[in-house]
C-alpha positions in Angstrom: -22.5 31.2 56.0 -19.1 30.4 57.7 -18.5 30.2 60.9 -15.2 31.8 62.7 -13.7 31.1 66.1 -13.4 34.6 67.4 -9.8 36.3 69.5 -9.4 34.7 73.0 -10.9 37.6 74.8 -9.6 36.1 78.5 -6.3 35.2 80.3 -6.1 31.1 80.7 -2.9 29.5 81.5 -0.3 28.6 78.6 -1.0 24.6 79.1 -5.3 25.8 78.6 -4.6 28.1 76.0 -2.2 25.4 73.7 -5.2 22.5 74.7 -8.4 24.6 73.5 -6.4 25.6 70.1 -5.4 21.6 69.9 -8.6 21.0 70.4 -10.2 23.6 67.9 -8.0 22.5 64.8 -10.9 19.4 64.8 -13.5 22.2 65.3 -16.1 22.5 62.2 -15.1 26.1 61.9 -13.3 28.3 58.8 -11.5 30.5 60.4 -9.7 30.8 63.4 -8.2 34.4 65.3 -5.4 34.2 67.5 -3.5 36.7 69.1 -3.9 39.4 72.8 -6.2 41.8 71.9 -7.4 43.2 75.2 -4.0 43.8 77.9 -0.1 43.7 76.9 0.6 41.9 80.4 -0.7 39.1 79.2 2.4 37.7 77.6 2.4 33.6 78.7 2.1 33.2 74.5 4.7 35.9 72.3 4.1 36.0 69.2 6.6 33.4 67.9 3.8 30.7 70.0 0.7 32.6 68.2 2.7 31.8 64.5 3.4 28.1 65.5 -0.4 27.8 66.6 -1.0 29.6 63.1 1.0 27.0 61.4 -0.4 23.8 62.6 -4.0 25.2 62.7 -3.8 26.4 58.4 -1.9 22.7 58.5 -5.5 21.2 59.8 -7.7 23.5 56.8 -8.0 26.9 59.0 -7.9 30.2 57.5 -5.6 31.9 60.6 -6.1 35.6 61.2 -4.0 37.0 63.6 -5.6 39.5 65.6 -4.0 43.1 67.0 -4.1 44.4 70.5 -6.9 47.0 70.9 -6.0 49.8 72.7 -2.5 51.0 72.1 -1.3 52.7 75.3 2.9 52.4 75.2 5.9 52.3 72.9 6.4 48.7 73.9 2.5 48.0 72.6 3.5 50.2 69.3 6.7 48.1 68.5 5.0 44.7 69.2 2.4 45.8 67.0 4.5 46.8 64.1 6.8 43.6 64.7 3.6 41.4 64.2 2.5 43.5 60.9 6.5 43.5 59.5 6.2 40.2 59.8 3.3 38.9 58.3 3.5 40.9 55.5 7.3 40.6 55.3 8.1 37.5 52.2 10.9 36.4 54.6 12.8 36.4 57.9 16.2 36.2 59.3 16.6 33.5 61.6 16.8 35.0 65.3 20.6 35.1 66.7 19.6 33.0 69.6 16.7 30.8 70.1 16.0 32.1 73.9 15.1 34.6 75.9 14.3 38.4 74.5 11.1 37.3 72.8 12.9 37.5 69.3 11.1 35.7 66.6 12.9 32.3 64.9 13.0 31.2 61.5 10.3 31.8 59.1 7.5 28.8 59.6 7.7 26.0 57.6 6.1 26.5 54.3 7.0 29.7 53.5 4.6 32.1 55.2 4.5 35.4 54.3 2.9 38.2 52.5 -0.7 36.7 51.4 -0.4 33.8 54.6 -2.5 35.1 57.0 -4.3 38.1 57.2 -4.6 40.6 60.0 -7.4 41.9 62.1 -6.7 45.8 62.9 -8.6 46.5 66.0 -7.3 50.1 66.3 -6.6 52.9 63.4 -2.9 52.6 63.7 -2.9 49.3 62.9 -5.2 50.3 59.6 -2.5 52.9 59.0 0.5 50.8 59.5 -0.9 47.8 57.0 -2.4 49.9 54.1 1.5 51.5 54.1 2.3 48.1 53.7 -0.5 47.8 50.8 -1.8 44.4 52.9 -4.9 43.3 53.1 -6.5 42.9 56.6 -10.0 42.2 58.8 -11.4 45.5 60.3 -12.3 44.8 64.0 -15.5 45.7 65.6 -13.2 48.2 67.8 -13.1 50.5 64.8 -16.5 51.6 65.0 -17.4 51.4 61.3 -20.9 53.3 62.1 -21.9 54.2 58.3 -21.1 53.6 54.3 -18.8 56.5 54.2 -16.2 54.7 57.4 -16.4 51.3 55.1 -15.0 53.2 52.0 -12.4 54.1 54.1 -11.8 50.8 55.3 -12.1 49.1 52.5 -9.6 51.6 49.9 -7.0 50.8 52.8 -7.4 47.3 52.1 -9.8 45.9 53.9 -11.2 42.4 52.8 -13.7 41.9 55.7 -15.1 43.7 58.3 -16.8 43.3 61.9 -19.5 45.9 62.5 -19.9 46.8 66.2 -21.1 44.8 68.6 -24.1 47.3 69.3 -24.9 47.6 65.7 -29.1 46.8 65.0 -30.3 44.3 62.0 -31.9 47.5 60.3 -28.5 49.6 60.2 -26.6 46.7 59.2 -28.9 45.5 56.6 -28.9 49.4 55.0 -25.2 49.7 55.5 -23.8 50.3 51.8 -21.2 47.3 51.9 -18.1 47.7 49.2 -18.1 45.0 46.8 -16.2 42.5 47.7 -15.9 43.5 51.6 -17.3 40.6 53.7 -19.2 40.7 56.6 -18.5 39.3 59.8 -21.2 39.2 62.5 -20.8 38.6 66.6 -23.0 35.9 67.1 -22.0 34.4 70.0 -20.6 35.0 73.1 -20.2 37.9 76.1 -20.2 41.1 74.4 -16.6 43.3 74.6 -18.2 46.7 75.6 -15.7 48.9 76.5 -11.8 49.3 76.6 -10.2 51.3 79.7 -6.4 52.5 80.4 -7.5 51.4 83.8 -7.9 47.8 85.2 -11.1 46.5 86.6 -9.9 43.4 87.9 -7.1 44.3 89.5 -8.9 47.5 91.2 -11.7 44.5 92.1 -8.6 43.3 94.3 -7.4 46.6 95.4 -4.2 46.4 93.2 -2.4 48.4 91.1 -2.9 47.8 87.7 1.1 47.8 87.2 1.2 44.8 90.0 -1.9 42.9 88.9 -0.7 40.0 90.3 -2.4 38.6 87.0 -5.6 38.0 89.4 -7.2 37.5 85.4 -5.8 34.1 85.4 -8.4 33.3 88.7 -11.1 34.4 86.0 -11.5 32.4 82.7 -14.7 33.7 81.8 -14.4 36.6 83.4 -15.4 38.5 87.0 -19.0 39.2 86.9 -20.8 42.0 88.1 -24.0 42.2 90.0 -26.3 45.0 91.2 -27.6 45.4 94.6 -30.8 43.6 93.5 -28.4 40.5 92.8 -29.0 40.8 88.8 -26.1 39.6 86.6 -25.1 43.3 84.8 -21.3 43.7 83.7 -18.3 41.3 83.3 -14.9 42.9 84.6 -12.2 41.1 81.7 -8.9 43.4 82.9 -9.4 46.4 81.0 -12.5 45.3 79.2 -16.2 45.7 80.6 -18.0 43.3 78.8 -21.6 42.2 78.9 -22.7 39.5 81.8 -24.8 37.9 79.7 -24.0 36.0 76.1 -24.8 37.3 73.1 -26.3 34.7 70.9 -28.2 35.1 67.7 -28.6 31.3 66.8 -32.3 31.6 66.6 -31.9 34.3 63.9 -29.9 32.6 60.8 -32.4 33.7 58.4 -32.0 37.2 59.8 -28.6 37.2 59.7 -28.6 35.7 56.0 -31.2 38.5 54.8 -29.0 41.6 56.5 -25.9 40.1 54.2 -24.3 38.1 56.6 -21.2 36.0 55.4 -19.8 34.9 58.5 -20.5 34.3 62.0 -17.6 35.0 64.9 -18.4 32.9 67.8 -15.8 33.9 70.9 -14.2 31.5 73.3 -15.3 30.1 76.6 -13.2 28.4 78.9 -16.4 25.5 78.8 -18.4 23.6 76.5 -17.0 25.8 72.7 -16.8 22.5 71.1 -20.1 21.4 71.8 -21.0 25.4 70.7 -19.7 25.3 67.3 -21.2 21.9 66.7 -24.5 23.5 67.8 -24.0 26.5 65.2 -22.6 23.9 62.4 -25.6 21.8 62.1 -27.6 24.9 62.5 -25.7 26.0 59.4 -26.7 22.7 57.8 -30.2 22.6 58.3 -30.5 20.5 61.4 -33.9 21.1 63.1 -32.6 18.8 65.5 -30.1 21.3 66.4 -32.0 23.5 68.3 -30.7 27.2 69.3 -32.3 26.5 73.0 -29.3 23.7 73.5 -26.8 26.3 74.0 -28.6 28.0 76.9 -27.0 25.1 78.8 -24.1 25.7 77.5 -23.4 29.5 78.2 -21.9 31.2 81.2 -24.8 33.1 81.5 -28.0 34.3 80.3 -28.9 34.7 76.7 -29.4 38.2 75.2 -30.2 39.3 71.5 -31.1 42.7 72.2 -28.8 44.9 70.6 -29.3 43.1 67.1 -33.3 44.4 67.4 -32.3 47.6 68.2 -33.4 47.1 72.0 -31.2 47.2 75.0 -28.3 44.6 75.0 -29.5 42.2 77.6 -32.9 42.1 76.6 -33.7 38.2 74.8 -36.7 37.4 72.7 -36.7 33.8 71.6 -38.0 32.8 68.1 
């Protein structure tokens, strides 16, 4: 199995964001996503600093996906998604009348990119829409909500190459899902699990703001603002407009389950602490190193460990191999 670096679901800093990517071009991992998928105000990277990280991370033996914004909820959202899609499946690009300001994108990348350079992770229909009109190949999200074999067809005639099931999706559904030749799968194996998308912001309603003057309180938050009930239990994270799970999914202990539900690759999604040391875990994993063992990343997680949703259970529950 390979092993991907998953979107950056959280808002860091620009200097944080370019140092973790810097540091995951020496990462043992295949693939790596870039690109906002949860909340258009987070703009400290355009898209012209998303293709540059593309570029040097392909130049250091990554397969780059760039990933699309989730929930859709303005015109603004619309055109940037349809400016990322004309581009990456556009064979070349104008150079940008000025090199400032506006957000416009420069000069193609060195190298030629283009059509067949890096694919595209659709995390919402539209996006599916817009690339199979554009007859390009793409990653199907795990925001899509590919439930059953009939969805996958779907997915897969419009040009889909890989897809993510759902978070909440149980070994035995995925193991009887009727997969298209030729359609990988990509599992969530690690990391707090994205829930739920909202028009409304948690965090800045944590702070008594209006979403619309955030005050970008996301930035005080790199792994997220957790939740905790009156008993003083760990239950939700509050990510912007994402609710995601407090604790971390992880499904390290489970490889040979993974390989026998037809597993091909493993997302593993950023932390603002110890991902290095993560994928390293997971690689030797990979590799057959019982030294490696999937207890070491309990020290490494913002939270608890959970596995419950793979066994058909409720998400936070854990059972340790």
């Amino acid at each position: 199995m390979k092993l991907t670096l998953g979107p950056l679901l959280y808002y860091w800093s620009r200097e944080d964001t370019l140092a973790f990517y810097e540091e995951a071009a020496a990462w043992p991992v295949d693939s790596v996503y870039l690109g906002e998928t949860v909340c258009s105000r987070r703009h400290l990277l355009r898209l012209q600093d998303y293709l540059d990280l593309a570029e040097k991370l392909t130049n250091a033996g990554k397969e780059v996906v760039l990933s699309t914004q989730t929930l859709i909820e303005s015109e603004s959202d619309l055109k940037a998604l349809r400016k990322l899609i004309d581009w990456v499946t556009s064979r070349s690009l104008s150079p940008s009348p000025s090199s400032g300001g506006g957000g416009e994108l420069q000069a193609p990348l060195q190298g030629g990119a283009g059509m067949g350079r890096f694919l595209v992770e659709a995390n919402e229909w539209g996006a599916v829409r817009l690339l199979a009109e554009k007859g390009a190949p793409f990653v199907a999200g795990p925001t899509l909500n590919a439930y059953n074999p009939d969805t996958l067809a779907i997915l897969a005639e419009s040009g889909a190459t890989r897809w993510v099931p759902p978070v909440e999706m149980p070994r035995e559904m995925l193991a009887a899902m009727q997969v298209p030749a030729g359609l990988e799968t990509e599992l969530f194996a690690y990391g707090r699990l994205p829930l739920a998308f909202s028009a409304r912001c948690f965090t800045a309603r944590h702070y008594n703001l209006q979403k619309d003057d955030c005050q970008f309180r996301c930035l005080d938050h790199p792994d997220g603002l957790t939740m905790r009930t009156r008993e003083s239990e760990d239950f939700l994270t509050l990510n912007g407009i994402q609710t995601q799970s407090a604790k971390v999914m992880s499904l390290a202990h489970r490889l040979d389950e993974l390989r026998g539900a037809g597993v091909d690759l493993l997302r593993l999604s950023p932390q603002s602490r110890h991902m290095g040391r993560v994928v390293d875990v997971f690689r030797a994993l990979l590799d057959g190193d019982i030294a490696a063992a999937p207890e070491k990343l309990e020290q490494l997680m913002p939270g608890q460990p959970c596995d419950g949703y793979w066994l058909g259970e409720a998400g936070m529950a854990y059972h340790p191999v």
